[in-house]
C-alpha positions as CSV (number, residue, x, y, z in Angstrom):
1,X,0.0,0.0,0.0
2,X,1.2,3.4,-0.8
3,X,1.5,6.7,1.6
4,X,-1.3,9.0,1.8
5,X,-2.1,11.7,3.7
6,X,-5.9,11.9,4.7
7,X,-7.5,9.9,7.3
8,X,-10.3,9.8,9.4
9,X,-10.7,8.7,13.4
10,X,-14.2,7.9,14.3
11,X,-13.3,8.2,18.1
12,X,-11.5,11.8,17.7
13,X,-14.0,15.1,18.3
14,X,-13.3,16.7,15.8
15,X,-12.1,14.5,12.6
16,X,-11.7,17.1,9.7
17,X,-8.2,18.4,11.5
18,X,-6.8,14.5,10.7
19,X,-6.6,15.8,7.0
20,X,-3.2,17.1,6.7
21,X,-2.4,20.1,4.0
22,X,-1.8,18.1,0.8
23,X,1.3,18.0,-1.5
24,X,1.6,20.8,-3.7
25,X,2.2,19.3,-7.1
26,X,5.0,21.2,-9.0
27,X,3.9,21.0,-12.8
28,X,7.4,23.7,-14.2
29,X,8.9,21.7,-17.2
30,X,11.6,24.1,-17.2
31,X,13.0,22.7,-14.0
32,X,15.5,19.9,-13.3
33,X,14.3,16.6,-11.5
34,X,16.2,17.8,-8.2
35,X,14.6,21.2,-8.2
36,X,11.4,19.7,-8.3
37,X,12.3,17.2,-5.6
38,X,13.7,19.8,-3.5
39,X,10.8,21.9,-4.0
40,X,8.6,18.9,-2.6
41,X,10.3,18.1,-0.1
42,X,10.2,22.0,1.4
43,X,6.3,21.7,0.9
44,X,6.3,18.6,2.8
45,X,8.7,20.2,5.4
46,X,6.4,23.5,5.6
47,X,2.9,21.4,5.8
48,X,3.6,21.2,9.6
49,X,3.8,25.2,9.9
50,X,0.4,25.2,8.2
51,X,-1.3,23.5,11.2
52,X,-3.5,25.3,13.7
53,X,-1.0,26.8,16.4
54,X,-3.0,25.8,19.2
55,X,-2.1,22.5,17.6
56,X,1.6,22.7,18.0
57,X,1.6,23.5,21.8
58,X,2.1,19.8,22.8
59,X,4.2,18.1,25.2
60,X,6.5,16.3,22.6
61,X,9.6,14.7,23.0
62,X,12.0,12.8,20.0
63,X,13.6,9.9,21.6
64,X,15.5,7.1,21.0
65,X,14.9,3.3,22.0
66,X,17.5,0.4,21.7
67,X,15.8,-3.0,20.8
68,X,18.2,-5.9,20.1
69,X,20.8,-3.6,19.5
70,X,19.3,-1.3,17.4
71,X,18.5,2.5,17.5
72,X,15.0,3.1,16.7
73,X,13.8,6.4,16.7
74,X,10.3,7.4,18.2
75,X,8.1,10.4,19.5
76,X,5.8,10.8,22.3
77,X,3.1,13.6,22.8
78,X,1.2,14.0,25.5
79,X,-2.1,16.2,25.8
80,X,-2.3,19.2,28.0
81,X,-5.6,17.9,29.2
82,X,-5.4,17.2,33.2
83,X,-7.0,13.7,31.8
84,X,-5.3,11.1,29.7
85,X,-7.6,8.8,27.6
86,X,-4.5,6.5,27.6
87,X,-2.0,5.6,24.9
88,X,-2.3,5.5,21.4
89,X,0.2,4.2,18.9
90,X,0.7,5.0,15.4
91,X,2.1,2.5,13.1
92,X,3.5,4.0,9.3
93,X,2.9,2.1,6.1
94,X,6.3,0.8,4.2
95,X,8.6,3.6,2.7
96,X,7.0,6.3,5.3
97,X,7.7,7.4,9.2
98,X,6.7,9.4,11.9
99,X,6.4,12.7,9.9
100,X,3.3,10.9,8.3
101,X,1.2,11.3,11.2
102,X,2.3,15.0,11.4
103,X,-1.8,15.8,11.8
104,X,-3.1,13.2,13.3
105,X,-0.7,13.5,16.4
106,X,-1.6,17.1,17.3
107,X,-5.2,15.9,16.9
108,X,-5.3,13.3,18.8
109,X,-3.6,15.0,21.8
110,X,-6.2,17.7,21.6
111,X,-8.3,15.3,22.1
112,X,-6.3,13.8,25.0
113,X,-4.6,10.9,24.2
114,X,-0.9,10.1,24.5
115,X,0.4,9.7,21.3
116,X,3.3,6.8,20.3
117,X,4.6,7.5,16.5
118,X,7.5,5.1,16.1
119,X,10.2,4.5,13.0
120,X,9.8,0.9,11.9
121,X,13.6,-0.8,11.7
122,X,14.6,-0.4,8.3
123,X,12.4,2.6,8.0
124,X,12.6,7.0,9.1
125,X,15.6,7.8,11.4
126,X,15.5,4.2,12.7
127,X,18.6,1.7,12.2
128,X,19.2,0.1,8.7
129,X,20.8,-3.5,9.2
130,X,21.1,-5.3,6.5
131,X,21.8,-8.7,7.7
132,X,18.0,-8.6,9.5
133,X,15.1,-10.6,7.8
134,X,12.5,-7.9,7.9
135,X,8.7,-9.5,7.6
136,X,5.6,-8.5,9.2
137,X,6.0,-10.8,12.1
138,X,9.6,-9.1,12.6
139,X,8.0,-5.3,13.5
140,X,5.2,-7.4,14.9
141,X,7.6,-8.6,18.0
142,X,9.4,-5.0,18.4
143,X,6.2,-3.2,19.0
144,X,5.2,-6.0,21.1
145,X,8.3,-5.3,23.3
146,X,7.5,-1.5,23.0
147,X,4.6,-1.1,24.3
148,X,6.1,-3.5,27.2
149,X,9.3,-1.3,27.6
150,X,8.0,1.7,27.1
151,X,4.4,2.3,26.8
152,X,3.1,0.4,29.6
153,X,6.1,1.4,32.2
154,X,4.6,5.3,31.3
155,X,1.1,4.8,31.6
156,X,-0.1,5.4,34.7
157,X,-2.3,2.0,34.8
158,X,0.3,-0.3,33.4
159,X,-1.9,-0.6,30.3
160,X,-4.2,-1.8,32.4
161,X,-7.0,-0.7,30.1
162,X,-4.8,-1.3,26.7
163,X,-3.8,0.6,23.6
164,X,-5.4,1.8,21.1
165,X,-3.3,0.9,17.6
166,X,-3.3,2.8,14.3
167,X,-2.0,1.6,11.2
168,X,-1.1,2.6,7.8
169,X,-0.7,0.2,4.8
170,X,1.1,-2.6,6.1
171,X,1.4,-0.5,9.7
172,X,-2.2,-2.1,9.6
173,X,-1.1,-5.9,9.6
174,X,1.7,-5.4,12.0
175,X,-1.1,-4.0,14.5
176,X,-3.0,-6.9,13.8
177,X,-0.2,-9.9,14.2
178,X,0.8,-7.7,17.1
179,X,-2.4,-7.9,19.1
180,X,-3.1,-11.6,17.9
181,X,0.2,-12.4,18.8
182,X,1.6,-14.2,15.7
183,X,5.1,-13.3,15.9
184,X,5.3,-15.5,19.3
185,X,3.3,-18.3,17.1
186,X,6.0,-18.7,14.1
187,X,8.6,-18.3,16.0
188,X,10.9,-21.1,17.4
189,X,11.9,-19.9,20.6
190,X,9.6,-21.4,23.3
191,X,10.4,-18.6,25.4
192,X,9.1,-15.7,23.6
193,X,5.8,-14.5,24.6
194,X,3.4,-12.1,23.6
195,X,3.0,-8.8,25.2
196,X,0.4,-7.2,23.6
197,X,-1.7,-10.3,23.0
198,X,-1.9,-11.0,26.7
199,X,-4.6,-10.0,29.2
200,X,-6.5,-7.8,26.5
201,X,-4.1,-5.6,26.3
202,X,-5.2,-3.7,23.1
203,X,-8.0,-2.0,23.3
204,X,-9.2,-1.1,19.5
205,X,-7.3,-1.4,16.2
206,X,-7.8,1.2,13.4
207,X,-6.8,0.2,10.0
208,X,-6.1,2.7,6.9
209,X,-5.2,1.6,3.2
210,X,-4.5,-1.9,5.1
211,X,-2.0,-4.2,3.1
212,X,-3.0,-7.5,2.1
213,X,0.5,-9.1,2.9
214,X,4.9,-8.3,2.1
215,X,5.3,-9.7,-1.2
216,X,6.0,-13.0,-1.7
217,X,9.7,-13.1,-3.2
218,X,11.1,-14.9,0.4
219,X,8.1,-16.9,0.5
220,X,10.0,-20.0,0.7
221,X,11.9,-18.8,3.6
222,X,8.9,-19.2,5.5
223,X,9.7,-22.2,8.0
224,X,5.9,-23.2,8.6
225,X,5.7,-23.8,4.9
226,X,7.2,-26.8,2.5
227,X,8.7,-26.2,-0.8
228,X,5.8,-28.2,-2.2
């Protein structure tokens, strides 16, 4: 699934701020290929500035987490509110990052939620390895460990009464194999557990431009499946 930038929250107040300011498409066939990608990319850059400013008053920090040895970079906003609806996390689609949910984070910490936006490994500021099999299942397990390591140690009831996970793309299925714990279920290590899939510990998914699957070129790497 490809990046877009509308979306929609039925829970949220007031859903028409969701809609970020969209692309401005540079038609000049006197300019080079790199002007025009620099001129997007300052449109894309500037599409923040655009919001509301009441919008940009949040409580935001950039951080960085280390999971099996890698740095993966993520953001946490929380609402000015006095009261927290609890944690939300936001989950890109392939070839995106945080900067995606631009909008939707200042919305949904009007609303007062504390928002998680996360780099995928391989993806945004996070690390690049190159010697890691990457597969749904594989960013399935490290949001499992985040939201043990660091979204239930913040919020105040343990996630006690879950997370709520938003997806883009294929953001969508790695909510879903997350919550239903099927990274712990192909995997050969008997001591690997689920996090997330434990003691109803999500409380709603939300799914945009969900993918129907990675493609299938490793398909055969798959150790639940035969060559036949």
């Amino acid at each position: 699934g490809s990046c877009t930038l509308s979306a929609v929250l039925s829970f949220v107040q007031n859903p028409n701020i969701l809609r970020p300011p969209q692309h401005h498409h540079l038609v000049a066939k006197a300019q080079s290929l790199s002007t025009r990608l620099f001129a997007s990319v300052a449109s894309d850059t500037a599409a923040e500035s655009e919001l509301p400013q009441t919008q940009l008053d949040f409580k935001k920090e950039t951080r960085k987490w280390i999971w099996e040895g890698h740095e993966i970079f993520h953001e946490v906003t929380k609402p000015n509110a006095e009261t927290d609806l609890g944690p939300v996390l936001l989950l890109h689609g392939f070839g995106c990052s945080t900067t995606y949910w631009r909008a939707t984070v200042a919305t949904l910490a009007d609303a007062g939620y504390t928002v998680y936006a996360i780099d995928l490994l391989g993806l945004g500021q996070s690390a690049k390895p190159s010697e890691v099999y990457y597969s749904i299942n594989l960013w399935a397990r490290m949001i499992d460990d985040y939201a043990q390591e660091i979204i239930s140690v913040e919020d105040a009831g343990g996630l006690k009464d879950g997370v709520i996970m938003i997806g883009n793309s294929i953001g969508s299925l790695i909510a879903l194999a997350a919550a239903a714990g099927d990274h712990v279920k192909s995997n050969t290590n008997s001591k690997l557990t689920g996090f997330l899939s434990e003691d109803e510990r999500v409380r709603g998914i939300c799914m945009f431009n969900a993918a129907s699957g990675m493609n299938s070129r490793y398909v055969m790497n798959e150790p639940q499946w035969t060559h036949f």
